[in-house]
C-alpha positions as a Markdown table, in Angstrom:
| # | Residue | x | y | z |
|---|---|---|---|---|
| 1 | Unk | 10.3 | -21.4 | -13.8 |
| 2 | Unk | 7.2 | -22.9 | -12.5 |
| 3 | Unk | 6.2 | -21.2 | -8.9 |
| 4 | Unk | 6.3 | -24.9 | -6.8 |
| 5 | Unk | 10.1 | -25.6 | -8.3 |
| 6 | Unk | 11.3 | -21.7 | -7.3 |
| 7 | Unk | 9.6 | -22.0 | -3.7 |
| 8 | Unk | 11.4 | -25.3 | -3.4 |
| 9 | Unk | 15.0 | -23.6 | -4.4 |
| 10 | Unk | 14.0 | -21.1 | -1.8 |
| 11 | Unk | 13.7 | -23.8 | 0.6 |
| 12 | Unk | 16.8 | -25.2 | -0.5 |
| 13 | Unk | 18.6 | -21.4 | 0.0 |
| 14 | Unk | 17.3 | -21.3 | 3.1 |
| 15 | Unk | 18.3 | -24.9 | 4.5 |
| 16 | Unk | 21.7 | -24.3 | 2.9 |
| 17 | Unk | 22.2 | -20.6 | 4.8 |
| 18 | Unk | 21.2 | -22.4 | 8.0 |
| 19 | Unk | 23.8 | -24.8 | 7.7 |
| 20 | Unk | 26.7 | -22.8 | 6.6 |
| 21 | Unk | 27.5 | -20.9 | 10.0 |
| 22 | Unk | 27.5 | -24.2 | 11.6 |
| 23 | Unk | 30.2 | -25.7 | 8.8 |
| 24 | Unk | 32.1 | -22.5 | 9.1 |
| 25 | Unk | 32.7 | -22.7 | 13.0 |
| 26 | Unk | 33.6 | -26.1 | 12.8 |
| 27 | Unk | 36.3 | -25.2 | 10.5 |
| 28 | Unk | 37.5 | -22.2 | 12.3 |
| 29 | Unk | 36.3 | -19.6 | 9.9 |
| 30 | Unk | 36.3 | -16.0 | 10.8 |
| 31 | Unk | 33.9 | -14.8 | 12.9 |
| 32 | Unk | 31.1 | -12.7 | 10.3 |
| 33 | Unk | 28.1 | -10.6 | 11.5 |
| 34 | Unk | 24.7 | -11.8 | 10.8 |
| 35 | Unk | 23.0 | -10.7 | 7.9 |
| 36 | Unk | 20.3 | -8.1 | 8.1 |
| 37 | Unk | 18.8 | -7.8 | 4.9 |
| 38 | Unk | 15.8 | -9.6 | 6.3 |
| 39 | Unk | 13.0 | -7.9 | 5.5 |
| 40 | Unk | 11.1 | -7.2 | 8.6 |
| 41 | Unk | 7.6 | -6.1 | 6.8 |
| 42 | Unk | 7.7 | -9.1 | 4.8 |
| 43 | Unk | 4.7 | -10.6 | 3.8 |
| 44 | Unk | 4.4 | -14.3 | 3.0 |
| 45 | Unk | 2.8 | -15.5 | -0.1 |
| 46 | Unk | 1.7 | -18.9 | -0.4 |
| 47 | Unk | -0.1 | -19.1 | -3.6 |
| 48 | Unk | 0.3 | -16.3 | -6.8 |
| 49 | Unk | 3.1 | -14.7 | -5.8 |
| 50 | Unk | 5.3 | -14.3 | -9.0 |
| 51 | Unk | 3.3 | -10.2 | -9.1 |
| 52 | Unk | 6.1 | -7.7 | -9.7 |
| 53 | Unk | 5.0 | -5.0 | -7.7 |
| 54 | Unk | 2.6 | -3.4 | -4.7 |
| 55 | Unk | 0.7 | -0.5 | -4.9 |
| 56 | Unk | 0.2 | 1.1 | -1.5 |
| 57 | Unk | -3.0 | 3.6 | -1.4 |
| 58 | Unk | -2.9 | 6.0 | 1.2 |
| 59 | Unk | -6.0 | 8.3 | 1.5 |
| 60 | Unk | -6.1 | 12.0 | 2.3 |
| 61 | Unk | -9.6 | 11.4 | 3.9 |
| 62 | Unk | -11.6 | 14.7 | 3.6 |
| 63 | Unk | -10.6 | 14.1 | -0.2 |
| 64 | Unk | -11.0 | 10.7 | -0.2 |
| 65 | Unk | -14.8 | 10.9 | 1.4 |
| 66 | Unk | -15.7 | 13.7 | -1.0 |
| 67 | Unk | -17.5 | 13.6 | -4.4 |
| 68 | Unk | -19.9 | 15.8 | -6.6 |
| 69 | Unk | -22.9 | 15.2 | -4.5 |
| 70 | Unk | -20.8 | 16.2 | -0.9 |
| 71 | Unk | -19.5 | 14.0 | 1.9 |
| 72 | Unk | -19.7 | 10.2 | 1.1 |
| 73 | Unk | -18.5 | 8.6 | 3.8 |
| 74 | Unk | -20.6 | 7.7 | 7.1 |
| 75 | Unk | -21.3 | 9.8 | 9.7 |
| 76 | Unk | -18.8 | 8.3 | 11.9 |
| 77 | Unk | -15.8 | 9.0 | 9.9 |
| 78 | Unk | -13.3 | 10.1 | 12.4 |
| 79 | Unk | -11.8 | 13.0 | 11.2 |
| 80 | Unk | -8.3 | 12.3 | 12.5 |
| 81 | Unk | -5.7 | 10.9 | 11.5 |
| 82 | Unk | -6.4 | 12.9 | 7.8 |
| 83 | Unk | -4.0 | 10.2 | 6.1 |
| 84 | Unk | -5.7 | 7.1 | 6.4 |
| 85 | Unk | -5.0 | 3.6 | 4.6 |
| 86 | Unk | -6.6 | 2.5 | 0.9 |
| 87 | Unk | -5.2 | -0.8 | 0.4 |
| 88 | Unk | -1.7 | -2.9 | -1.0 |
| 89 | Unk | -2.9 | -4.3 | -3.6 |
| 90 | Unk | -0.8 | -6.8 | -5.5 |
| 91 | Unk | 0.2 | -6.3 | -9.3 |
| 92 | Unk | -1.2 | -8.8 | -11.5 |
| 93 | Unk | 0.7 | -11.8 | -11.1 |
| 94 | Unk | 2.8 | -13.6 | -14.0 |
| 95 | Unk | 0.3 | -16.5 | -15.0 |
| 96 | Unk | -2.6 | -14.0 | -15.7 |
| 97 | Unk | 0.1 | -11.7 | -17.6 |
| 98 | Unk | 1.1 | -15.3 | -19.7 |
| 99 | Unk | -2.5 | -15.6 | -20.7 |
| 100 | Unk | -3.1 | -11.8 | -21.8 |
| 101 | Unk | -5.5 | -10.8 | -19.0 |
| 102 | Unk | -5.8 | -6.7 | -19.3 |
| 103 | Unk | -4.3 | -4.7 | -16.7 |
| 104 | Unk | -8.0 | -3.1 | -16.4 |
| 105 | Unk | -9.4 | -6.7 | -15.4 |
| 106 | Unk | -7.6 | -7.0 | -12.8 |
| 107 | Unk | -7.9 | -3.9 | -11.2 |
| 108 | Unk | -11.7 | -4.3 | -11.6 |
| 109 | Unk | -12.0 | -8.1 | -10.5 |
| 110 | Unk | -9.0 | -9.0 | -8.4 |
| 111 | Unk | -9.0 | -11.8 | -6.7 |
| 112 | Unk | -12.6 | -12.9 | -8.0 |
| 113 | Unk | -10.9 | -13.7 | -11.3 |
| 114 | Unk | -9.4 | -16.8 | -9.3 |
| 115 | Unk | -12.3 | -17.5 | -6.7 |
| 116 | Unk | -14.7 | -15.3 | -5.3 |
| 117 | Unk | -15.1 | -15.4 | -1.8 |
| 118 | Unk | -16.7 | -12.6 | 0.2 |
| 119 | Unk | -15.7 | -14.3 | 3.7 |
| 120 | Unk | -14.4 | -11.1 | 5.6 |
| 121 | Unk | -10.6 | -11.5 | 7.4 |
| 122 | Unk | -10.5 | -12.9 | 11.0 |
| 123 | Unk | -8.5 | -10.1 | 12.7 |
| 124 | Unk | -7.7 | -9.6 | 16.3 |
| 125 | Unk | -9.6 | -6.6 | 18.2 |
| 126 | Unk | -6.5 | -4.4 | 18.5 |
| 127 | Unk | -6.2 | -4.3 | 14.9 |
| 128 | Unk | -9.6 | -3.5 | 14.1 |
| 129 | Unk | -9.3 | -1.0 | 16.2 |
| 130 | Unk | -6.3 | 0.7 | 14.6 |
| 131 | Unk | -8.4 | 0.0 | 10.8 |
| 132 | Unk | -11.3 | 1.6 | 12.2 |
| 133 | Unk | -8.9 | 5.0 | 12.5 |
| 134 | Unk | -7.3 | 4.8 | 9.7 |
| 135 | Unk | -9.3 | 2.9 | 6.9 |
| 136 | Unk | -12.2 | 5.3 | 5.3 |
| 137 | Unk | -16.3 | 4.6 | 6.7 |
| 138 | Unk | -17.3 | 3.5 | 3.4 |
| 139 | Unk | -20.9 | 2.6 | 3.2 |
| 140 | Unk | -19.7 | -0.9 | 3.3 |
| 141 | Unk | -16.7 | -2.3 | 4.7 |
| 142 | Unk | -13.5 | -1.2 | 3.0 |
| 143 | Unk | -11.7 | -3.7 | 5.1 |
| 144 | Unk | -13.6 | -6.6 | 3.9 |
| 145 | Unk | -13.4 | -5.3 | 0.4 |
| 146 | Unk | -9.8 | -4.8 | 0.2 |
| 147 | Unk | -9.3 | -8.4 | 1.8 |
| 148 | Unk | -12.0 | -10.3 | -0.7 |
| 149 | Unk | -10.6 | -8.4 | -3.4 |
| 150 | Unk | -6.8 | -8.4 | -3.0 |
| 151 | Unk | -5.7 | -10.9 | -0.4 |
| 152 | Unk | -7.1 | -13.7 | -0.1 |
| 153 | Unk | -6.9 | -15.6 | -3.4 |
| 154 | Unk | -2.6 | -14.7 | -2.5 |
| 155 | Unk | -3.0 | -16.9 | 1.0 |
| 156 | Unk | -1.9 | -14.2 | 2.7 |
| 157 | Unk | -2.6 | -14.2 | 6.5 |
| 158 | Unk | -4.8 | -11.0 | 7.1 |
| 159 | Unk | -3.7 | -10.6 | 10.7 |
| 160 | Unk | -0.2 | -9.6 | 8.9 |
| 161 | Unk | -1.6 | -8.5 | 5.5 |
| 162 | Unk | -3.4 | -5.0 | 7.9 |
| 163 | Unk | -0.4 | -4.6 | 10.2 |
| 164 | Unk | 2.0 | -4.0 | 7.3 |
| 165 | Unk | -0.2 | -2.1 | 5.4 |
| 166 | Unk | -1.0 | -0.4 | 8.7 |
| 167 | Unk | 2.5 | -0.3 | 9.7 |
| 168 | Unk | 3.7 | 1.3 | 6.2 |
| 169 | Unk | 0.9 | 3.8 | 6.6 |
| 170 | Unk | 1.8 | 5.1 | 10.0 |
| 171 | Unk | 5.4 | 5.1 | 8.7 |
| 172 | Unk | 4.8 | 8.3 | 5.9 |
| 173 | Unk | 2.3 | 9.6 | 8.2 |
| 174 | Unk | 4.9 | 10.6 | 11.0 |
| 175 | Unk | 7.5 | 11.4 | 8.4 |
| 176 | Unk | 8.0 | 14.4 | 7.4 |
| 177 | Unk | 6.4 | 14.5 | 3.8 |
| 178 | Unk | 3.0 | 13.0 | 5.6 |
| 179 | Unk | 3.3 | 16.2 | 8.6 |
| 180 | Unk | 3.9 | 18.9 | 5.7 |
| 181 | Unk | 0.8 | 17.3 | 4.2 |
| 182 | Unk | -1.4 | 17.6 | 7.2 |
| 183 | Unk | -0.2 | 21.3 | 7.3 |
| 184 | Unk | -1.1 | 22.2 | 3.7 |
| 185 | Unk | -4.5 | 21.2 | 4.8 |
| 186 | Unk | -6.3 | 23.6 | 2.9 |
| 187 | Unk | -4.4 | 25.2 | 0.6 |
| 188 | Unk | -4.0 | 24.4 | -3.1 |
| 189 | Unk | -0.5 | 22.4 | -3.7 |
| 190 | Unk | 1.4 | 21.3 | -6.7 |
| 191 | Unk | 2.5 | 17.6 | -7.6 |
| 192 | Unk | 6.2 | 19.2 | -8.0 |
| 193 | Unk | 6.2 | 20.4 | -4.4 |
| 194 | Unk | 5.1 | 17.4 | -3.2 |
| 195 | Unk | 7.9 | 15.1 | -5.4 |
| 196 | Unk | 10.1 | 17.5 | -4.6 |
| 197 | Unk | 9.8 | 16.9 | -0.5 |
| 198 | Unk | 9.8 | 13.8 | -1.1 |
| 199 | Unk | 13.1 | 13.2 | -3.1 |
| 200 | Unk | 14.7 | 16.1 | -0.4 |
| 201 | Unk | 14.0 | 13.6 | 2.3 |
| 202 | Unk | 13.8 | 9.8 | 0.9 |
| 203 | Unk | 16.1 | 9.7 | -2.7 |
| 204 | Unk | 15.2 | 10.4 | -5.9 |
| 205 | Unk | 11.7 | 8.6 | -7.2 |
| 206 | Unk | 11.9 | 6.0 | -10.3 |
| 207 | Unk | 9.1 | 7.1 | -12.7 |
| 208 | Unk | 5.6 | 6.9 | -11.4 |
| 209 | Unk | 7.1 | 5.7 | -8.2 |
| 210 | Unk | 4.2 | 8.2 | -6.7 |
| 211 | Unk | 1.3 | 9.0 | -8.3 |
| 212 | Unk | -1.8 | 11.0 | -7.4 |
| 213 | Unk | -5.5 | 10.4 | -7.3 |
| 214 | Unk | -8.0 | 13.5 | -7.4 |
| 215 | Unk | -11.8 | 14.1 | -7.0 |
| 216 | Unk | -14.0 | 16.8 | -7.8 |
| 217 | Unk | -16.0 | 18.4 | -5.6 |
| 218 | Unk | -19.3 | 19.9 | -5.8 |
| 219 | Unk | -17.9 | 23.5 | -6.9 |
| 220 | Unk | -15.8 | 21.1 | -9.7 |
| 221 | Unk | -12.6 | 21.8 | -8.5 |
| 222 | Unk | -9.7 | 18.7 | -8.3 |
| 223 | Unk | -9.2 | 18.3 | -4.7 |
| 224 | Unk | -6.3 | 15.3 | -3.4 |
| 225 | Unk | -8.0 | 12.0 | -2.5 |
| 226 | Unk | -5.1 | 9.7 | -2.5 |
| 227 | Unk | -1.2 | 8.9 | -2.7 |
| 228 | Unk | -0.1 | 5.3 | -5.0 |
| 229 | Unk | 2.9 | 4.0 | -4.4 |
| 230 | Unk | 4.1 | 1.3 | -6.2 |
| 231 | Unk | 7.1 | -0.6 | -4.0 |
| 232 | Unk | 8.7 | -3.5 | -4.3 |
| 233 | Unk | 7.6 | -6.5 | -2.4 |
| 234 | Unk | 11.0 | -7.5 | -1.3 |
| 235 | Unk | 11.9 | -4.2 | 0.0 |
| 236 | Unk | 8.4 | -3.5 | 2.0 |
| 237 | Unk | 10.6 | -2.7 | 5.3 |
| 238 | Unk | 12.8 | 0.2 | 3.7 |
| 239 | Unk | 9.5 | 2.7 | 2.7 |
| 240 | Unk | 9.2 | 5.4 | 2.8 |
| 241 | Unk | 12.8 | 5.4 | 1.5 |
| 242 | Unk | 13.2 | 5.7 | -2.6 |
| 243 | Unk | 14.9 | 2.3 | -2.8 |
| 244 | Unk | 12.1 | 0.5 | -1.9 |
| 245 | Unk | 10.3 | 2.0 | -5.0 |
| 246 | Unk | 9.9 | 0.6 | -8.4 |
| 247 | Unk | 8.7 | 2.1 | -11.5 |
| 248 | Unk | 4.8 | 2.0 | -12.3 |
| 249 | Unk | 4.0 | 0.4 | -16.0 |
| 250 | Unk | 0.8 | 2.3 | -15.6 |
| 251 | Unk | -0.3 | 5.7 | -16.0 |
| 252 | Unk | -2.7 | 5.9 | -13.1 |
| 253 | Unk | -2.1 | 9.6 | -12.2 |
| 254 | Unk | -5.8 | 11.6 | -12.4 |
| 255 | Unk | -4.8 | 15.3 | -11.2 |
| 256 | Unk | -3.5 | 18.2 | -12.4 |
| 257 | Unk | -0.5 | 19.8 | -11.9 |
| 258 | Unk | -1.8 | 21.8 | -9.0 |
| 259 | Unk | -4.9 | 20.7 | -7.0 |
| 260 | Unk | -6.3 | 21.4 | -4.0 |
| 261 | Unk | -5.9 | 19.8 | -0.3 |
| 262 | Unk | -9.4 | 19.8 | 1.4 |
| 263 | Unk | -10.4 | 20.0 | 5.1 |
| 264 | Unk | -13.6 | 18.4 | 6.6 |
| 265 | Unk | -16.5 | 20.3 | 6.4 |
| 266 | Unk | -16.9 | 22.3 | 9.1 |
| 267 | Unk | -21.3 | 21.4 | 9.4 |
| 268 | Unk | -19.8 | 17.2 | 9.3 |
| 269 | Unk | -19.4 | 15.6 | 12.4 |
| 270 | Unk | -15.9 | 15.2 | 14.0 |
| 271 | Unk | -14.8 | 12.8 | 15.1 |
């Protein structure tokens, strides 16, 4: 169904839900609770929004700002909280699926395969603030890159685009998968212990519901540098639980079955 004739039936649904409690007191119905299935870390898509899933990236940042050659984050990386945010990044939506568009494309190009734009998000100073303590000091803004390259060609409003993100972030870090996380700082871990805690405490995973991102670092051993994922955009409000989850259709899972969680350095900076 073409994307302008489902948003107007959703218009349509939404008029006609509006109207019905009205109609039913007038003809003495019994009294029924109001729904709550709204979806309070919904985000509103005006343009491309047919994509199937999310991916959300969290970053285990000593990891995350470590390659071959040693730290590569800036100096001001604050090394707290360790769990910081990647992106959300939308799957590919239906249109460029119709027209045979690789998977890889999109995850190189994004949103530049519609329109490039490099105009970074207007975002209030509180929020920036929260970013700047959670999103990695790349040597150029991660912010602006995950906004030019995954939100804006969506018409997303970046103000809410961060605070879910943000919001979904915070959420596993206070849970306790993220705390058991923070306290295997460290120590070498398996992907089964870590499924495992997860499954104890949300519901059981679909497949690749989670998957794991590794670097290597300069004494070549796999050290965690990030945590996928992949939700379901009408269900962003009930992660971390499992029924928010869908399946990945990608194999995008780069460590071995047991890996090691770093710590900062202790010569880097703190911050």
């Amino acid at each position: 169904m073409p994307y302008r004739a489902l948003t107007a039936l959703r218009g349509l649904h939404s008029t006609l839900a509006a109207l019905v409690p009205a109609l039913c007191l007038m003809a003495g119905c019994a009294h029924t609770p109001p729904s709550t299935h709204t979806d309070a870390l919904s985000i509103p898509v005006t343009r491309h929004g047919d994509f199937g899933h999310y991916t959300l990236a969290l970053t285990w940042q000593p990891g995350f700002c470590t390659d071959q050659h040693g730290p590569s984050c800036q100096p001001d990386q604050p090394h707290a909280p360790l769990i910081g945010l990647h992106g959300l990044w939308a799957s590919r939506p239906s249109d460029l699926v119709r027209e045979g568009l690789p998977v890889t494309q999109w995850w190189i190009k994004g949103c530049d395969i519609y329109q490039h734009d490099d105009t970074p998000p207007q975002l209030s100073p509180a929020l920036s603030k929260r970013l700047s303590g959670t999103v990695a000091h790349t040597r150029s803004s991660l912010v602006t890159h995950e906004y030019t390259k995954h939100v804006q060609c969506f018409g997303m409003n970046a103000e809410r685009f961060f605070t879910v993100a943000s919001t979904l972030r915070d959420r596993f870090a206070a849970g306790p998968v993220g705390r058991e996380l923070d306290h295997d700082a460290g120590r070498d871990i398996s992907k089964a212990d870590v499924i495992g805690s997860f499954e104890r405490t949300y519901g059981t995973l679909p497949e690749r519901g989670l998957q794991f991102r590794c670097n290597t670092d300069a004494q070549g051993q796999p050290i965690l540098a990030q945590l996928w994922f992949t939700l379901d955009p009408r269900g962003l409000g009930r992660f971390p639980a499992a029924s928010g989850f869908l399946p990945s259709p990608d194999v995008q899972d780069n460590c071995p079955a047991r890996f090691h969680v770093p710590t900062w350095p202790v010569t880097a900076q703190a911050g």
